[in-house]
C-alpha positions as CSV (number, residue, x, y, z in Angstrom):
1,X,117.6,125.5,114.7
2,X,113.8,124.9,115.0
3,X,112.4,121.7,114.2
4,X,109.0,120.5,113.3
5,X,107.7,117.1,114.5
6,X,104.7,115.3,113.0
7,X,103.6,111.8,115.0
8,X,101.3,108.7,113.7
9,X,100.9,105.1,114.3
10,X,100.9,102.6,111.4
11,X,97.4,100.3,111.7
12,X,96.2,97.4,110.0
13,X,93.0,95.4,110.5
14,X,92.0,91.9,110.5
15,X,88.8,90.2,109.0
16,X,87.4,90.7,113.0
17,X,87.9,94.3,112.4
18,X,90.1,94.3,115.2
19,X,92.8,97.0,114.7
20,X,96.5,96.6,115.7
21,X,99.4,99.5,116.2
22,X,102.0,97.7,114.5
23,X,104.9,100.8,114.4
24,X,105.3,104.6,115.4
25,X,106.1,106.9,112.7
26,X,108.0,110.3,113.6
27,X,108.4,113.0,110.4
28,X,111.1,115.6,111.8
29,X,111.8,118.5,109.4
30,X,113.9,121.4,109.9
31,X,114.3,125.2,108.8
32,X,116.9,124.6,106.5
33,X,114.6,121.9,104.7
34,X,116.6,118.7,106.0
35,X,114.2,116.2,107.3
36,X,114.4,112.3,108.8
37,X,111.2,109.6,109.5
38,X,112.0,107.3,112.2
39,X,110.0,104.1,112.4
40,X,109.6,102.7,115.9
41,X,108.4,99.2,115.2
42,X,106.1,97.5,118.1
43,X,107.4,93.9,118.3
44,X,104.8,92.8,120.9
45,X,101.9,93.4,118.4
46,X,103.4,92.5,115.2
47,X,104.2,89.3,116.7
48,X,100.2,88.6,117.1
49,X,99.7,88.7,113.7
50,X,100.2,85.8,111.0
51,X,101.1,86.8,106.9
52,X,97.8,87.2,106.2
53,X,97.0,89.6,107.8
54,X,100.4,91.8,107.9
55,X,103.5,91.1,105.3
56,X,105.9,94.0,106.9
57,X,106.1,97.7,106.3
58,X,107.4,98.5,102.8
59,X,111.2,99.5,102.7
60,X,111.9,98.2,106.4
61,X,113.6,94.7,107.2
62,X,111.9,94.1,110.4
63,X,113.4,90.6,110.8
64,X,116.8,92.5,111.9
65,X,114.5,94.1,114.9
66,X,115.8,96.9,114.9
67,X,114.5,99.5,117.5
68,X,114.5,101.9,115.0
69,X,114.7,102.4,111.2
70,X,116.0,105.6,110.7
71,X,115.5,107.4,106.7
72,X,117.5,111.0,106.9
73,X,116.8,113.4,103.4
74,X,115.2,110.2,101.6
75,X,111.3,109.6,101.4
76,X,110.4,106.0,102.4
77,X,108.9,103.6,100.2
78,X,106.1,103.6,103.1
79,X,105.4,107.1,102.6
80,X,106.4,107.6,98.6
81,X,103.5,104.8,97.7
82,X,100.7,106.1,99.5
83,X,101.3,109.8,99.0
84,X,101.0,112.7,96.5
85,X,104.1,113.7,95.7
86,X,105.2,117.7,95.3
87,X,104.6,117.5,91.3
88,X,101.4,115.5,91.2
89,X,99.4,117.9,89.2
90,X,96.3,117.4,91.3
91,X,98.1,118.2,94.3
92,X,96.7,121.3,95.7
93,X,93.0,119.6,95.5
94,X,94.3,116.6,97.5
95,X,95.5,119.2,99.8
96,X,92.4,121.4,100.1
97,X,90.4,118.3,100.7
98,X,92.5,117.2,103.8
99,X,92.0,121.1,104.7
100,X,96.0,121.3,104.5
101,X,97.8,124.7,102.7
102,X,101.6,123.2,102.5
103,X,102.3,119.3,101.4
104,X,103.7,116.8,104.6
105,X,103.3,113.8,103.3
106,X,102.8,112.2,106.7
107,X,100.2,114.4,107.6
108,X,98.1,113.6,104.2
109,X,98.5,110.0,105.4
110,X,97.0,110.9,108.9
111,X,93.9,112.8,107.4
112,X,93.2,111.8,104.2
113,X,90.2,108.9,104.1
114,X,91.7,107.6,101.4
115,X,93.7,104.0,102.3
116,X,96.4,102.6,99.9
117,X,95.2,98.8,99.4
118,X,98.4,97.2,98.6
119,X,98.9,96.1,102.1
120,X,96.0,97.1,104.3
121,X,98.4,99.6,106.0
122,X,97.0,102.6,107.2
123,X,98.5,106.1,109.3
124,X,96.2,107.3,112.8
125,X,97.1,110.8,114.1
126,X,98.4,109.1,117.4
127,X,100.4,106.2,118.4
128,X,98.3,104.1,121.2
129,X,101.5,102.6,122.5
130,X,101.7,103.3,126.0
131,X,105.4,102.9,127.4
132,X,105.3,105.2,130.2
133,X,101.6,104.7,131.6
134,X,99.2,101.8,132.8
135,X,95.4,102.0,131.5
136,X,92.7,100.1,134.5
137,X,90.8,98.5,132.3
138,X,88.6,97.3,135.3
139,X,87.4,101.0,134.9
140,X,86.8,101.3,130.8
141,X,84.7,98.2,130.8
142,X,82.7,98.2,133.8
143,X,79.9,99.9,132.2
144,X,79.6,97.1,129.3
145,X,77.2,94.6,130.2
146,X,77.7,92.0,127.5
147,X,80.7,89.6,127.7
148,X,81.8,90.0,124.1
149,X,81.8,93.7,124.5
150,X,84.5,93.6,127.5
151,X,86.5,90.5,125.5
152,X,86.6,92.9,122.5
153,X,87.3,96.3,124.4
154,X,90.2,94.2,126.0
155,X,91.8,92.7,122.7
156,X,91.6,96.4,121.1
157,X,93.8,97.0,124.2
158,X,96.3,94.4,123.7
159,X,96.5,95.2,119.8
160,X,96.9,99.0,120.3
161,X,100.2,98.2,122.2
162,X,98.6,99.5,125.5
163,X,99.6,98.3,129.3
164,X,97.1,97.5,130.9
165,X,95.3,96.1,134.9
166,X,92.7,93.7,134.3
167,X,91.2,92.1,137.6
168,X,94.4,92.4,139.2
169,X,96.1,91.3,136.2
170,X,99.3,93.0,134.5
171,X,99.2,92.6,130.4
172,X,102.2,93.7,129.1
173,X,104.9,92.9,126.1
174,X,105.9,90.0,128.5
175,X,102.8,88.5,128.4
176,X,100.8,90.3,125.6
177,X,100.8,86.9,122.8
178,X,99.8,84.7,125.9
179,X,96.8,87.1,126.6
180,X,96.1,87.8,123.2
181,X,95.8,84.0,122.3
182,X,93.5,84.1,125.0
183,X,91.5,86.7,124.5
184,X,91.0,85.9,120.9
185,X,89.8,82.7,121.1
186,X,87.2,83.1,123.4
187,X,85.7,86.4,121.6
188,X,85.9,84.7,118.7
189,X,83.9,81.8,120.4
190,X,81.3,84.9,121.8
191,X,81.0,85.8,118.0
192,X,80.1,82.6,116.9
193,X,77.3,82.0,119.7
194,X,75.8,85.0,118.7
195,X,75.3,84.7,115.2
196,X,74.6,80.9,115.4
197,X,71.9,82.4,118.1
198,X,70.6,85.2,114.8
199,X,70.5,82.6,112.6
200,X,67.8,80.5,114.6
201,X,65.9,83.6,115.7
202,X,65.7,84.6,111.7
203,X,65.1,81.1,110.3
204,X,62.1,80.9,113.3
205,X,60.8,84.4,112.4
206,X,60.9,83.4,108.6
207,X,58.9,79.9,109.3
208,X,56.1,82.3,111.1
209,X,55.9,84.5,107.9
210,X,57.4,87.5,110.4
211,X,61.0,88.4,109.1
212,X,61.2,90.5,106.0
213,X,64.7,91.3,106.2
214,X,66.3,94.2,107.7
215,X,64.8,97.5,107.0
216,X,66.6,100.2,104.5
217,X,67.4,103.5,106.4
218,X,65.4,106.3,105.2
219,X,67.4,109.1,104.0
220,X,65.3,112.3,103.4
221,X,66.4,113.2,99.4
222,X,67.1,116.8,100.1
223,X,69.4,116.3,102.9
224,X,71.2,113.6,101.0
225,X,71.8,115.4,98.0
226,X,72.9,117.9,100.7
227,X,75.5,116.3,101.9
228,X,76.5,114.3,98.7
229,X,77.3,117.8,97.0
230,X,79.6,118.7,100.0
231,X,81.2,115.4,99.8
232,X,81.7,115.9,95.7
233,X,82.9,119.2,96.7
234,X,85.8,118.0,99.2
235,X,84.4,120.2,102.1
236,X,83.6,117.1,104.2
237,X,85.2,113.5,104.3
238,X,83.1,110.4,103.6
239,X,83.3,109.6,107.6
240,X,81.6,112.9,107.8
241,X,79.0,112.6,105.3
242,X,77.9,109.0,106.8
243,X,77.5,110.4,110.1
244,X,75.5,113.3,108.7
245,X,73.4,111.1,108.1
246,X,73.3,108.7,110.3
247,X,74.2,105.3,108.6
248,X,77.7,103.5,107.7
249,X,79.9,104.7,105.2
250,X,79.5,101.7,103.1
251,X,75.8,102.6,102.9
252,X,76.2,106.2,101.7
253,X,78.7,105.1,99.1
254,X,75.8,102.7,97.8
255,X,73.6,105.0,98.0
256,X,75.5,107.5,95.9
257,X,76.2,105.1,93.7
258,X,72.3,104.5,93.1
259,X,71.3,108.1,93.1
260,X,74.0,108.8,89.7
């Protein structure tokens, strides 16, 4: 009987903005409509994070650490609060919008740009656990110059579940909270020099009468309006429609907010 497999990784984010791969998620549906989600919870990286920060994944008693969680014909909570169901009346527009003709809830979750903000809990198309391979991250961040840029391209490692060589170094589940500990604390001590360093320079610059704040990117109306109706219209995501137009999606969403 032929089956059909959908994959994702369940994310959350700290206040850094760092992001961490806390579970795999496996839809499996077959041709005679029976279907299962398996959760694959990553211990390592859950165990980086404190309770504010992540509270668990809905449905799913992780403190039994179980290597999987296994829901066969039943929708999980996970899944059933973050997702249109198959009588939501506004359905096939939620579908269109995530360019999608036939409702998989797990794929929804993957493309929509929509987040559920119960729990901070989010769905990527693919799980950056790496069981089976080793990354060299001697090679990923020997073009960043800047010590905070290899601390953070490192922790982003560690949180996504990877494996990784560093400088002859092995960081794995064995020693991933020992790294991570590590790691942490001394880009968080990067991030603080730097913005104790753009405070000065800005508190100098406004004593000489030179700083004036930080300059509003110009948006040519047309184009805007452009690619506002598109993103009214569902053809493009907001993602999209920031990069468009080259600034950050909190920016076009205050800008469309002024221009009502």
């Amino acid at each position: 009987m032929r089956e059909f497999i959908t994959e994702g990784c369940i994310c959350v984010q700290d206040n850094m903005g760092i992001e961490y791969c806390v579970a795999q998620i496996i839809y499996r549906v077959w041709e005679n409509e029976e279907f299962e989600y398996i959760f694959r919870p990553n211990y390592a990286v859950i165990d980086l994070l404190d309770a504010s920060v992540f509270q668990g994944i809905p449905g799913l008693d992780l403190d039994k650490r179980q290597k999987e969680y296994i829901r066969k014909n039943i929708i999980p909570v996970f899944i059933s609060e973050r997702s249109p169901s198959s009588n939501r009346e506004d359905l096939w527009e939620l579908l269109e919008a995530c360019d999608m003709d036939y409702l998989n809830q797990l794929e929804w979750l993957i493309r929509t740009d929509t987040h559920y903000s119960g729990d901070g809990l989010y769905v990527k198309a693919s799980c950056a656990q790496q069981a089976d391979g080793i990354i060299n991250a001697d090679m990923e961040v020997k073009k960043l110059t800047r010590s905070r840029d290899v601390l953070r391209r490192l922790l982003d490692y560690v949180c996504g579940g990877y494996n990784i060589e560093y400088q002859g170094m092995s960081i794995t589940d064995s020693n991933r909270l020992f790294c991570y500990n590590l790691l942490y604390g001394l880009y968080k001590k990067e991030e603080g020099y730097i913005r104790q360093q753009q405070a000065h320079g800005i508190k100098a610059a406004k004593a000489q009468g030179k700083y004036k704040g930080r300059k509003q990117i110009t948006v040519e109306s047309t184009k805007f309006y452009e690619v506002a109706r598109k993103y009214k219209n569902k053809k493009i995501s907001a993602d999209e429609a920031a990069n468009m137009l080259g600034i950050s999606r909190s920016t076009f969403f205050r800008r469309l907010k002024d221009k009502k």
